[in-house]
Jmol script that loads the backbone (N, CA, C; Angstrom):
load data "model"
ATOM      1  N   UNK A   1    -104.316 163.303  22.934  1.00  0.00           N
ATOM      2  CA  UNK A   1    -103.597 164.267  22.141  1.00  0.00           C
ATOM      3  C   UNK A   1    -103.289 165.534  22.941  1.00  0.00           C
ATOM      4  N   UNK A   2    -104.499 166.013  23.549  1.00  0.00           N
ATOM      5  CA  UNK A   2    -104.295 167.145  24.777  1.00  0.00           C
ATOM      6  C   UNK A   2    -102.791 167.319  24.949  1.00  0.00           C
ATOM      7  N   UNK A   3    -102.178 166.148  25.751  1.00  0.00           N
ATOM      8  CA  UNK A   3    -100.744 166.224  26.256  1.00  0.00           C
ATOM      9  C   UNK A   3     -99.814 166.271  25.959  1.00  0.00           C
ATOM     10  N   UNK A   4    -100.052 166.445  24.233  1.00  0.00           N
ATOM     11  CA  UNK A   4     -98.778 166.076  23.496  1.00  0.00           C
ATOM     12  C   UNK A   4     -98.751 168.026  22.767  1.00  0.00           C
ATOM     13  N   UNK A   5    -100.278 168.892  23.044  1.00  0.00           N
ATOM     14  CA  UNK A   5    -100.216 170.093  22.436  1.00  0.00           C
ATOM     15  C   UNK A   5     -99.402 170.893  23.084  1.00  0.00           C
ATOM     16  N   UNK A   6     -98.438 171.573  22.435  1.00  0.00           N
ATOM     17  CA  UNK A   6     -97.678 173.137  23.015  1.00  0.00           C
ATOM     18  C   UNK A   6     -98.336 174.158  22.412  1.00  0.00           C
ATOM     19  N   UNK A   7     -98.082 175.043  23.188  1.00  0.00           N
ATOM     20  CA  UNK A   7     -98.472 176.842  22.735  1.00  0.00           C
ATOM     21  C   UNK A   7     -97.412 177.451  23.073  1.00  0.00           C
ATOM     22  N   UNK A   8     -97.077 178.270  22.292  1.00  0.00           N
ATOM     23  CA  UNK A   8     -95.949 179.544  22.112  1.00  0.00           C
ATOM     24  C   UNK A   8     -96.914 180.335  21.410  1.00  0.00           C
ATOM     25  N   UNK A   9     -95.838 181.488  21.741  1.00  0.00           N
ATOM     26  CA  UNK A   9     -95.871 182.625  21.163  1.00  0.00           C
ATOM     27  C   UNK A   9     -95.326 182.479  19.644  1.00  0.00           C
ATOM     28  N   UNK A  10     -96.022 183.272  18.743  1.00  0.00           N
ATOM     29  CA  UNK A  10     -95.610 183.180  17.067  1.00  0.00           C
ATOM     30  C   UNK A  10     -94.019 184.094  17.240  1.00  0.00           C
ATOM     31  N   UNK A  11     -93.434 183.749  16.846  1.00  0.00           N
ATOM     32  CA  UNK A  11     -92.254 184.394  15.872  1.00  0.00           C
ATOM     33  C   UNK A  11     -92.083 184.583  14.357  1.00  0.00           C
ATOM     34  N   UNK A  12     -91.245 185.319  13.616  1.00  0.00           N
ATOM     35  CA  UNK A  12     -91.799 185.620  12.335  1.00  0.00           C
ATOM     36  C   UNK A  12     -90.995 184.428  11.692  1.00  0.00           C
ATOM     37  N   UNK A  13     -89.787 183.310  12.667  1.00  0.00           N
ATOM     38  CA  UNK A  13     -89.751 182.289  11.963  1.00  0.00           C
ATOM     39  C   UNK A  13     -90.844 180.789  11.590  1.00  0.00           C
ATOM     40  N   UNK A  14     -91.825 181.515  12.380  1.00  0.00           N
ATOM     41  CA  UNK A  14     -93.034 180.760  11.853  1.00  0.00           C
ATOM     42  C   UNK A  14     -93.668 181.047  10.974  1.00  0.00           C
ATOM     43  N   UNK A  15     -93.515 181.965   9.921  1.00  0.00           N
ATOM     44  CA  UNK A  15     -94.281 181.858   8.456  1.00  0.00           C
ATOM     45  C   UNK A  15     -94.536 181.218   7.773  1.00  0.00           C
ATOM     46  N   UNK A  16     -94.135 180.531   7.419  1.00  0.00           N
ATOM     47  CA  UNK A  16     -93.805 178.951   6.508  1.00  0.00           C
ATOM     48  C   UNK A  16     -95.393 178.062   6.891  1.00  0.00           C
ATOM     49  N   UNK A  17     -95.337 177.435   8.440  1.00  0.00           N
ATOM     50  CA  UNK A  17     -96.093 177.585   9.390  1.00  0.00           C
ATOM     51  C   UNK A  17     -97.257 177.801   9.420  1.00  0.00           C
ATOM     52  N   UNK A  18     -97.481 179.371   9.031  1.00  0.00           N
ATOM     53  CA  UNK A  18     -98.389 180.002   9.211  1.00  0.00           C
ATOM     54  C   UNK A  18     -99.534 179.944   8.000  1.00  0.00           C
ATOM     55  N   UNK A  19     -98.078 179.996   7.062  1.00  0.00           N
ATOM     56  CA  UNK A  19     -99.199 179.549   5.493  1.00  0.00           C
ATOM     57  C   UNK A  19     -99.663 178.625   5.050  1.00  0.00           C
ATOM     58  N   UNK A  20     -98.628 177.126   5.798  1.00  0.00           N
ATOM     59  CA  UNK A  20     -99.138 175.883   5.379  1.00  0.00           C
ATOM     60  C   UNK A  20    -100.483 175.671   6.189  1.00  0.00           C
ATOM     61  N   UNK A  21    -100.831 175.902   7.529  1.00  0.00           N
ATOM     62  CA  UNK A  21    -102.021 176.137   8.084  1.00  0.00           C
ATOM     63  C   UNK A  21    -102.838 176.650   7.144  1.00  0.00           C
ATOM     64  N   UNK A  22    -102.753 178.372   7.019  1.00  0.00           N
ATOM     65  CA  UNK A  22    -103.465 178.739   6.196  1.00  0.00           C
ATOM     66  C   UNK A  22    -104.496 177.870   5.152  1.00  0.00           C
ATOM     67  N   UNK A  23    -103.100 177.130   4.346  1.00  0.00           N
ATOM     68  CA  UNK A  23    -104.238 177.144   2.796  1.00  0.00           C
ATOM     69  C   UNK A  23    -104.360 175.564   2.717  1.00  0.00           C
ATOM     70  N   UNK A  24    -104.533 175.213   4.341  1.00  0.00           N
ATOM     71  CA  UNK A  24    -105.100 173.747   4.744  1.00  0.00           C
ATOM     72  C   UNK A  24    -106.188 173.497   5.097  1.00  0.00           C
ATOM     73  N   UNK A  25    -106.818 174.803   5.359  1.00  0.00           N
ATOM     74  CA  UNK A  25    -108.138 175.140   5.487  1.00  0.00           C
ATOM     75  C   UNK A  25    -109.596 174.415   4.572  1.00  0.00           C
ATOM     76  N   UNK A  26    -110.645 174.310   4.908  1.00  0.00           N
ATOM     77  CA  UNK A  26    -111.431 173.679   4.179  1.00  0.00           C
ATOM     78  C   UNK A  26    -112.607 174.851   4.100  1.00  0.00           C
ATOM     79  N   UNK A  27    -112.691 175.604   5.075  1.00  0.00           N
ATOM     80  CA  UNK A  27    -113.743 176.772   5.132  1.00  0.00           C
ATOM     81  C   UNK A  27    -112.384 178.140   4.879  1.00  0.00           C
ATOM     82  N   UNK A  28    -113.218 179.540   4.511  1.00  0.00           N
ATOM     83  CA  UNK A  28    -112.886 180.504   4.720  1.00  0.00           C
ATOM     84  C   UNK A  28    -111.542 180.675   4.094  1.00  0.00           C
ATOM     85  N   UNK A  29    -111.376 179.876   2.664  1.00  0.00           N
ATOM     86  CA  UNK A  29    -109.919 179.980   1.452  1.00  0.00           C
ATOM     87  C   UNK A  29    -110.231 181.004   1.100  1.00  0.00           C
ATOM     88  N   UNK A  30    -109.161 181.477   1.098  1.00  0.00           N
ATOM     89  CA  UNK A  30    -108.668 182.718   0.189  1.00  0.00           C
ATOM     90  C   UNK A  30    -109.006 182.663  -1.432  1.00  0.00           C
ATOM     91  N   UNK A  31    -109.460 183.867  -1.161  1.00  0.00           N
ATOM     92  CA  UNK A  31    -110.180 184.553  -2.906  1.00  0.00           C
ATOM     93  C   UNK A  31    -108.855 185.198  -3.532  1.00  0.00           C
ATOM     94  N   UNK A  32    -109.116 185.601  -5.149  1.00  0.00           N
ATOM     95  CA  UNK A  32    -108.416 186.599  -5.548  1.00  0.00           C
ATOM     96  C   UNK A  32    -108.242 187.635  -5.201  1.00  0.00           C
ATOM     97  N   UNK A  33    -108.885 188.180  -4.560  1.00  0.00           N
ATOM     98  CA  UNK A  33    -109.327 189.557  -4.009  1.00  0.00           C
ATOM     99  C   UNK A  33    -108.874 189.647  -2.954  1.00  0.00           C
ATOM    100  N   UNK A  34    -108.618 188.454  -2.364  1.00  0.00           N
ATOM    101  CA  UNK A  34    -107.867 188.589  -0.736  1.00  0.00           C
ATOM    102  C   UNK A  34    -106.089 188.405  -0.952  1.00  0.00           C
ATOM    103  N   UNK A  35    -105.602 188.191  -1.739  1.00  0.00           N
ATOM    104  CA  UNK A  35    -104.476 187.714  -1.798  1.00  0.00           C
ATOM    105  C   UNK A  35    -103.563 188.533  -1.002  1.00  0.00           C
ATOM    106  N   UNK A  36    -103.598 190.143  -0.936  1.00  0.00           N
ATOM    107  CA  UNK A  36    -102.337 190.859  -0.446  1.00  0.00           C
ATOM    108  C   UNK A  36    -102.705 190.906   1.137  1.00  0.00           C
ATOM    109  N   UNK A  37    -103.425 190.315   1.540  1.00  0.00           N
ATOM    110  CA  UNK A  37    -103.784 189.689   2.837  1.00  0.00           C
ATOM    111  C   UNK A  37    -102.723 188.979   3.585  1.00  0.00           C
ATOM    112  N   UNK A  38    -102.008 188.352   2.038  1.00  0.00           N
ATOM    113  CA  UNK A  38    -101.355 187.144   2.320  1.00  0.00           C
ATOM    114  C   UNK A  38     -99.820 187.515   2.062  1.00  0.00           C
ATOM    115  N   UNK A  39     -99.646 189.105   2.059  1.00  0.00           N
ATOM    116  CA  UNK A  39     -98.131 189.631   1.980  1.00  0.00           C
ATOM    117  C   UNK A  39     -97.059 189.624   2.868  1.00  0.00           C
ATOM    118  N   UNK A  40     -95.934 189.065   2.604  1.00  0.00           N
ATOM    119  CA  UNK A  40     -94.979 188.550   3.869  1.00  0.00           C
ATOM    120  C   UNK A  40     -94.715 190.023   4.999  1.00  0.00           C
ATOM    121  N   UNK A  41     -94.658 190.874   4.238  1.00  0.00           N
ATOM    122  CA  UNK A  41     -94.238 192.076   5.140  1.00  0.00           C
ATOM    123  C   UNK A  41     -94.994 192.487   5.758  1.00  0.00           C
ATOM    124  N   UNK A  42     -96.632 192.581   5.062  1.00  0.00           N
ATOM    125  CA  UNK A  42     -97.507 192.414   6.344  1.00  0.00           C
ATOM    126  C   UNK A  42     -97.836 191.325   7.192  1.00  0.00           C
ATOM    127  N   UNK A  43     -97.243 190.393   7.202  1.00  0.00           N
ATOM    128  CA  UNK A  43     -97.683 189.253   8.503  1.00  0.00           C
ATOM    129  C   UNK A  43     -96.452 189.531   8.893  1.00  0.00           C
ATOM    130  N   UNK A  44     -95.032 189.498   8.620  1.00  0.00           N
ATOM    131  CA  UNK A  44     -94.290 189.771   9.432  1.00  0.00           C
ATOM    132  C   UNK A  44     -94.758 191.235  10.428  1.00  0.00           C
ATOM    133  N   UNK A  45     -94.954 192.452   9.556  1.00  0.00           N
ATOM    134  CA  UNK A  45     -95.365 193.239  10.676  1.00  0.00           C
ATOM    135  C   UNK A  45     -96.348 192.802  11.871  1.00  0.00           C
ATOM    136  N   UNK A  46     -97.279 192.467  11.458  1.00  0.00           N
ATOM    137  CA  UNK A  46     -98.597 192.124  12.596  1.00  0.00           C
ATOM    138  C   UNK A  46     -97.532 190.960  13.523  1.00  0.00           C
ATOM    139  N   UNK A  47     -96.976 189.934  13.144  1.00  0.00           N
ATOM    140  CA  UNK A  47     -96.425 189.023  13.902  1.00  0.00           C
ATOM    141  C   UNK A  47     -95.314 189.795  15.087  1.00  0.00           C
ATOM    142  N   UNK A  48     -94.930 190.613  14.513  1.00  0.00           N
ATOM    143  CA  UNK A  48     -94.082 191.251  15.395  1.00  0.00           C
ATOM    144  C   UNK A  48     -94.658 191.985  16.447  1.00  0.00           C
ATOM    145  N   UNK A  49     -95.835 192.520  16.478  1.00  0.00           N
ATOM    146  CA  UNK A  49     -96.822 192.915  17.431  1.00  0.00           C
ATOM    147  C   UNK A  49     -96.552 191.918  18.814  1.00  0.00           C
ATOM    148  N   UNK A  50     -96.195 191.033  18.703  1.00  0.00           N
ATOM    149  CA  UNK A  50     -95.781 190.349  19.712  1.00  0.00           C
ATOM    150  C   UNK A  50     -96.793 189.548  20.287  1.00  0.00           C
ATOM    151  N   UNK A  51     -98.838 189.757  19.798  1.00  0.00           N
ATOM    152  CA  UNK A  51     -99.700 189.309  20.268  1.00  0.00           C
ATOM    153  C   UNK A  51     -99.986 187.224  19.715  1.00  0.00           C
ATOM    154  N   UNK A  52     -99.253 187.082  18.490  1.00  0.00           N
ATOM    155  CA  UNK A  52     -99.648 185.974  17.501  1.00  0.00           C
ATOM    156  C   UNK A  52     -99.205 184.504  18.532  1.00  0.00           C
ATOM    157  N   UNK A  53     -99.814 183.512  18.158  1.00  0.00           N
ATOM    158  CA  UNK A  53    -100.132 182.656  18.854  1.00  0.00           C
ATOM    159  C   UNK A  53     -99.782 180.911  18.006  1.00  0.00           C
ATOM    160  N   UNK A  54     -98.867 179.857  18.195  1.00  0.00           N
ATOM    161  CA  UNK A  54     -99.081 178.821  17.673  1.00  0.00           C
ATOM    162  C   UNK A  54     -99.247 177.944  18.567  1.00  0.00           C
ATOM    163  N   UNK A  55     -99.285 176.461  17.891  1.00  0.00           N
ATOM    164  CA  UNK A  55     -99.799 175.295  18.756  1.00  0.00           C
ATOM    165  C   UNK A  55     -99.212 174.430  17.745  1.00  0.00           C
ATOM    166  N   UNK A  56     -98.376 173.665  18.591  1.00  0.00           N
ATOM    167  CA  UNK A  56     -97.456 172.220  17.481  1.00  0.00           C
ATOM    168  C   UNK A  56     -97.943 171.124  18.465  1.00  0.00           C
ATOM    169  N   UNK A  57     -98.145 169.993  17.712  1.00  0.00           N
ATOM    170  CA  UNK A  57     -98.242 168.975  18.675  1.00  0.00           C
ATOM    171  C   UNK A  57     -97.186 167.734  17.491  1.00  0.00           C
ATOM    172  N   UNK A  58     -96.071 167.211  18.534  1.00  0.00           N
ATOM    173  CA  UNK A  58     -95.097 166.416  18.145  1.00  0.00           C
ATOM    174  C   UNK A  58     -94.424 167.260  17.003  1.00  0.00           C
ATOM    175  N   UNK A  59     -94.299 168.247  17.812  1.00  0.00           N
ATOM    176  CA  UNK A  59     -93.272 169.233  16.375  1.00  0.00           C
ATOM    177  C   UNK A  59     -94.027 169.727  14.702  1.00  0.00           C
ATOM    178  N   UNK A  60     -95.465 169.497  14.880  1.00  0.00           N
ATOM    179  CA  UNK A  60     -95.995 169.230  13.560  1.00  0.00           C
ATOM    180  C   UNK A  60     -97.185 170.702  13.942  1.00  0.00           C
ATOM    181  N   UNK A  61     -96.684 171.932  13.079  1.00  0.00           N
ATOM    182  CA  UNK A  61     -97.722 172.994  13.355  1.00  0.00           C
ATOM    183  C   UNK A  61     -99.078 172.792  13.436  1.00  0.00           C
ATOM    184  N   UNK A  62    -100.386 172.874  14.388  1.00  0.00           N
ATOM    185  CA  UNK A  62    -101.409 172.512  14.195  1.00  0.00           C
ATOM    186  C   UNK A  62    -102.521 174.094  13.891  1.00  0.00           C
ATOM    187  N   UNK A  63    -102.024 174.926  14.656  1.00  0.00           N
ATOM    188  CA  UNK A  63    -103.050 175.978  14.537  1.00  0.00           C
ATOM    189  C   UNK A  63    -102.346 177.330  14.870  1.00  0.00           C
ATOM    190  N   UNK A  64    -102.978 178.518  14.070  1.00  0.00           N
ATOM    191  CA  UNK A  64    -102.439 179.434  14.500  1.00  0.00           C
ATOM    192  C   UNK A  64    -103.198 180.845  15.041  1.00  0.00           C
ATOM    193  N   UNK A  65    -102.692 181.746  15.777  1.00  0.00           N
ATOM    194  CA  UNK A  65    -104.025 183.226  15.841  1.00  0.00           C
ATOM    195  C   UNK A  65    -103.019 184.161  16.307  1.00  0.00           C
ATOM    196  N   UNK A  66    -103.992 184.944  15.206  1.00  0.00           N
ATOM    197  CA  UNK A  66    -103.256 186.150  15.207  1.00  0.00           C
ATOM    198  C   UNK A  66    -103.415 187.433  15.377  1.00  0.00           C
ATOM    199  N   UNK A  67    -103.776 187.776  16.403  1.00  0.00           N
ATOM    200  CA  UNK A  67    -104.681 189.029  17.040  1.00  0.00           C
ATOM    201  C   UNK A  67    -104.045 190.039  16.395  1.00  0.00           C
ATOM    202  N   UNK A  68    -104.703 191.311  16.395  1.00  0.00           N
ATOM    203  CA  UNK A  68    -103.590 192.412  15.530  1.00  0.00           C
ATOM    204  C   UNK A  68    -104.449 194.544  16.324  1.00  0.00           C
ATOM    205  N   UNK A  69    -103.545 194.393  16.702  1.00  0.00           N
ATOM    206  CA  UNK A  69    -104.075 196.109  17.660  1.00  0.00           C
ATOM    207  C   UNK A  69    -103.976 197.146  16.209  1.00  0.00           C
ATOM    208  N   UNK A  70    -104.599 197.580  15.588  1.00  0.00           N
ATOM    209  CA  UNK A  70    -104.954 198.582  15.005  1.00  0.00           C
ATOM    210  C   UNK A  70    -105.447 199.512  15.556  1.00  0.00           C
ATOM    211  N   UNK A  71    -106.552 200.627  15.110  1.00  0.00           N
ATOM    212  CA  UNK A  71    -107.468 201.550  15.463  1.00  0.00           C
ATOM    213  C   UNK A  71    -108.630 200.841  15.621  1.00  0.00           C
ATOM    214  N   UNK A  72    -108.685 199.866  15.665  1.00  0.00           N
ATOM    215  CA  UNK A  72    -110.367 198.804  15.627  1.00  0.00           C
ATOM    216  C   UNK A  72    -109.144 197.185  15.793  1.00  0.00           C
ATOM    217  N   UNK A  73    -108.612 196.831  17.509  1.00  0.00           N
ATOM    218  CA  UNK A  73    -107.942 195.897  17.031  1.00  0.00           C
ATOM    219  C   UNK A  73    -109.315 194.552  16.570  1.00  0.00           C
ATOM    220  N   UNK A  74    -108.791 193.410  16.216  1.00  0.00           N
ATOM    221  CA  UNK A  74    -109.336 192.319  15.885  1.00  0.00           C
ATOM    222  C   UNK A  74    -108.608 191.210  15.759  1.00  0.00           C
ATOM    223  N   UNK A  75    -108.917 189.835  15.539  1.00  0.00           N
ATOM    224  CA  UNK A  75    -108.640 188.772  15.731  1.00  0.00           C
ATOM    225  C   UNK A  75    -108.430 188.493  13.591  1.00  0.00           C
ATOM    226  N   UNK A  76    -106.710 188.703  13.176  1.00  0.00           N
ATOM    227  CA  UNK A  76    -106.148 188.827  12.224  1.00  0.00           C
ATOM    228  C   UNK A  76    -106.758 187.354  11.032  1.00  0.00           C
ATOM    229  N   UNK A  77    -106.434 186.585  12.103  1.00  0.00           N
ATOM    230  CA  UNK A  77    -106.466 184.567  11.872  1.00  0.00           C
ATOM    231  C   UNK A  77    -106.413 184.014  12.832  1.00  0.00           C
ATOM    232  N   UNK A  78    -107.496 182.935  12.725  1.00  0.00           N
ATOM    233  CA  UNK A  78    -107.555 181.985  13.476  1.00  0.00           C
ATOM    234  C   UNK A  78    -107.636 180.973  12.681  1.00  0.00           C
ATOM    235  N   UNK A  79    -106.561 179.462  12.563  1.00  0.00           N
ATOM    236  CA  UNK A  79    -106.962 178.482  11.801  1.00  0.00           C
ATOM    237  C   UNK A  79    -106.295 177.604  12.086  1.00  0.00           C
ATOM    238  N   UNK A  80    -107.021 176.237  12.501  1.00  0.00           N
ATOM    239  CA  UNK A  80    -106.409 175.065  12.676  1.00  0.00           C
ATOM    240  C   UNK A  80    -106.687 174.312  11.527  1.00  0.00           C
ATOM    241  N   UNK A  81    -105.717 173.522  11.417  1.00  0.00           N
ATOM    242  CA  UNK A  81    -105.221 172.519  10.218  1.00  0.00           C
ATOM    243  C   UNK A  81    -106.564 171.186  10.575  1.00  0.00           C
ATOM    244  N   UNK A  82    -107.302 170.952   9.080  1.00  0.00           N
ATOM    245  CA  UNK A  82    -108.307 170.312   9.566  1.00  0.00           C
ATOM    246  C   UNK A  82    -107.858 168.678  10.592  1.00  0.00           C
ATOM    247  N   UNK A  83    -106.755 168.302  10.168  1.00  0.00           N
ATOM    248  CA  UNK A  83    -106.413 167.001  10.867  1.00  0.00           C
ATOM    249  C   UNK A  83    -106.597 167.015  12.458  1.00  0.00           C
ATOM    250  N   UNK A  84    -106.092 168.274  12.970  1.00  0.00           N
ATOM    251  CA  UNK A  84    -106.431 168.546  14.440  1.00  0.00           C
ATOM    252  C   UNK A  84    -107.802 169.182  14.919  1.00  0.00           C
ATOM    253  N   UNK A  85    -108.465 169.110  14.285  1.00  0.00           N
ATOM    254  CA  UNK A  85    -109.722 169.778  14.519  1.00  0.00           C
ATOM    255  C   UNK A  85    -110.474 168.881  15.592  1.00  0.00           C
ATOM    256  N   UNK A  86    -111.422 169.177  16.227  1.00  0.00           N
ATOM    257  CA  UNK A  86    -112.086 168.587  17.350  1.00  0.00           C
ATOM    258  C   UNK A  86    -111.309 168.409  18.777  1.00  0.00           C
ATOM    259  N   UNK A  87    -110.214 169.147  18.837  1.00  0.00           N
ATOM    260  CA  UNK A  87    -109.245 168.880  20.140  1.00  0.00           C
ATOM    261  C   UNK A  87    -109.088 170.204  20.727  1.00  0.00           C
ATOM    262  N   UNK A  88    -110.021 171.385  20.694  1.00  0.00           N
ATOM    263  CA  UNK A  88    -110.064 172.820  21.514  1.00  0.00           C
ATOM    264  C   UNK A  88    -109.134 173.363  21.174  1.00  0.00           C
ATOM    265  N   UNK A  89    -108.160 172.851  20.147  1.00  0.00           N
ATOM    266  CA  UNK A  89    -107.001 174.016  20.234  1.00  0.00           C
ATOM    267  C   UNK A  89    -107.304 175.811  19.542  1.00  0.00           C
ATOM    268  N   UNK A  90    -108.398 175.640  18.605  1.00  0.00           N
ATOM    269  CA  UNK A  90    -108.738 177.201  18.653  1.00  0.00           C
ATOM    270  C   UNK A  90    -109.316 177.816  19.627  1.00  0.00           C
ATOM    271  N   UNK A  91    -110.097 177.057  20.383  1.00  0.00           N
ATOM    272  CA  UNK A  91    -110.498 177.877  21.439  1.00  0.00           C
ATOM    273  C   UNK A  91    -109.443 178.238  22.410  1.00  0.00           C
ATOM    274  N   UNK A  92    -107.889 177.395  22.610  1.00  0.00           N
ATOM    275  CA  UNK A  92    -106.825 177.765  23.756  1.00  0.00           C
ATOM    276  C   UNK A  92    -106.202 178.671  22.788  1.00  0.00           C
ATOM    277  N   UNK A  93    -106.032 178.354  21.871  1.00  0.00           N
ATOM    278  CA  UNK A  93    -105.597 180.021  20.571  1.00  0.00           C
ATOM    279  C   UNK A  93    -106.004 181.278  21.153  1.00  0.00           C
ATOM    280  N   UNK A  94    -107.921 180.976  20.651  1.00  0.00           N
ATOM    281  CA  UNK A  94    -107.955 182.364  20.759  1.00  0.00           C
ATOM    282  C   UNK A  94    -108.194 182.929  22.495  1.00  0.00           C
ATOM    283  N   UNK A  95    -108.230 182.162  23.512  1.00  0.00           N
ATOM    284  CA  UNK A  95    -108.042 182.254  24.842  1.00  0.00           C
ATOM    285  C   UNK A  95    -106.308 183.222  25.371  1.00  0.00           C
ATOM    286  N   UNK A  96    -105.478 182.661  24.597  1.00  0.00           N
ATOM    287  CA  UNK A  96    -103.754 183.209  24.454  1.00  0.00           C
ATOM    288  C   UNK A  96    -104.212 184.463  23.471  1.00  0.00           C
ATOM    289  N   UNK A  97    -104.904 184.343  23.090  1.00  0.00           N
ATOM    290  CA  UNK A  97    -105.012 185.929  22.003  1.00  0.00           C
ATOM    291  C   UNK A  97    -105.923 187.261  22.751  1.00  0.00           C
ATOM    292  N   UNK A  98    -106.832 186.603  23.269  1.00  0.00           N
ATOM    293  CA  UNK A  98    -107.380 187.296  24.400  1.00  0.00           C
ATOM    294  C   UNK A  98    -107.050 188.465  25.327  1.00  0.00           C
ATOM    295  N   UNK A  99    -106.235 187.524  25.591  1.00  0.00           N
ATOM    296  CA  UNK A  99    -105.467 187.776  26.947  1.00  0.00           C
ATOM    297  C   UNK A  99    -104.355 188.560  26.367  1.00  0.00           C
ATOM    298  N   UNK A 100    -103.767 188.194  25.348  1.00  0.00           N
ATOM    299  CA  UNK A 100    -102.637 189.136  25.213  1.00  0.00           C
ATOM    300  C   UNK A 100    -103.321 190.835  24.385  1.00  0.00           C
ATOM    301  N   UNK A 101    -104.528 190.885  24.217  1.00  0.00           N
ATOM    302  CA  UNK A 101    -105.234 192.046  23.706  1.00  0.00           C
ATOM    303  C   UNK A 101    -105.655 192.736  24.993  1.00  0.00           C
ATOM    304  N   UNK A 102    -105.831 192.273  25.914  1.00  0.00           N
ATOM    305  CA  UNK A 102    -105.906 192.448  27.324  1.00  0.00           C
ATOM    306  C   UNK A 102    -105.304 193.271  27.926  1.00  0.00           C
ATOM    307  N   UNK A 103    -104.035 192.464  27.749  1.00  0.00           N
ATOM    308  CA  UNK A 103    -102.973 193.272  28.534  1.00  0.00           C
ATOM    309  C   UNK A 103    -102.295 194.651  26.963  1.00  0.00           C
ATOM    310  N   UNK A 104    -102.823 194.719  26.075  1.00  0.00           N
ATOM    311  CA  UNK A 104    -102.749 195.705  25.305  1.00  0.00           C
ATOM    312  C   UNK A 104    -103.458 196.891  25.482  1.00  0.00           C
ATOM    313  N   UNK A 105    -104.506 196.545  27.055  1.00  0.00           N
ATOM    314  CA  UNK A 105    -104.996 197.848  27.062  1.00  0.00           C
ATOM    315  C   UNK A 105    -106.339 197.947  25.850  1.00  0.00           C
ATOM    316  N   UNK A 106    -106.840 196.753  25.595  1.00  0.00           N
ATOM    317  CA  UNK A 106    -108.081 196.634  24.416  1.00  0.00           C
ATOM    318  C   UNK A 106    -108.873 195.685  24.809  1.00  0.00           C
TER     319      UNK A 106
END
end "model"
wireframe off; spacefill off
backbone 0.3
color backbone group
């Protein structure tokens, strides 16, 4: 499977993407209380940060991260879709997220 994973950079035409990941999750679902977490204008903002991170393998979104520079930056989301799980792709996520907080000077 390794050879078939890509990584890019997120664009904000990956939302769609971003949410079906999201709420494919089996750990760490979203509460009531978290919902405006989940507001388009704020992930478009943070996405535009230019730091966010995907991984498709055969065109089919597998995981996403989303580093975010605030006053305290941090690591926004990290979540792979359970079907791809066991193949390192969060760890090459958050490795591309890293690095781009890095070069942010954080």
């Amino acid at each position: 499977m390794a050879d078939r994973l890509e990584y890019r950079p997120m664009s904000v035409t990956d939302i769609g993407a971003f949410y079906d990941i999201r709420f494919s999750v089996k750990e760490n679902r979203i509460h009531p209380h978290q919902i405006h977490l989940l507001n388009r204008d704020l992930l478009i903002e943070q996405i535009r940060q230019g730091g966010g991170w995907i991984c498709e393998c055969r065109g089919e979104a597998a995981g996403v991260c989303l580093p975010v520079v605030t006053d305290t930056p941090f690591i926004c989301a990290l979540f792979v879709k359970p079907s791809f799980h066991g193949h390192g792709i969060g760890r090459e996520l958050l490795e591309h997220a890293i690095k781009w907080l890095e070069g942010q000077g954080v």
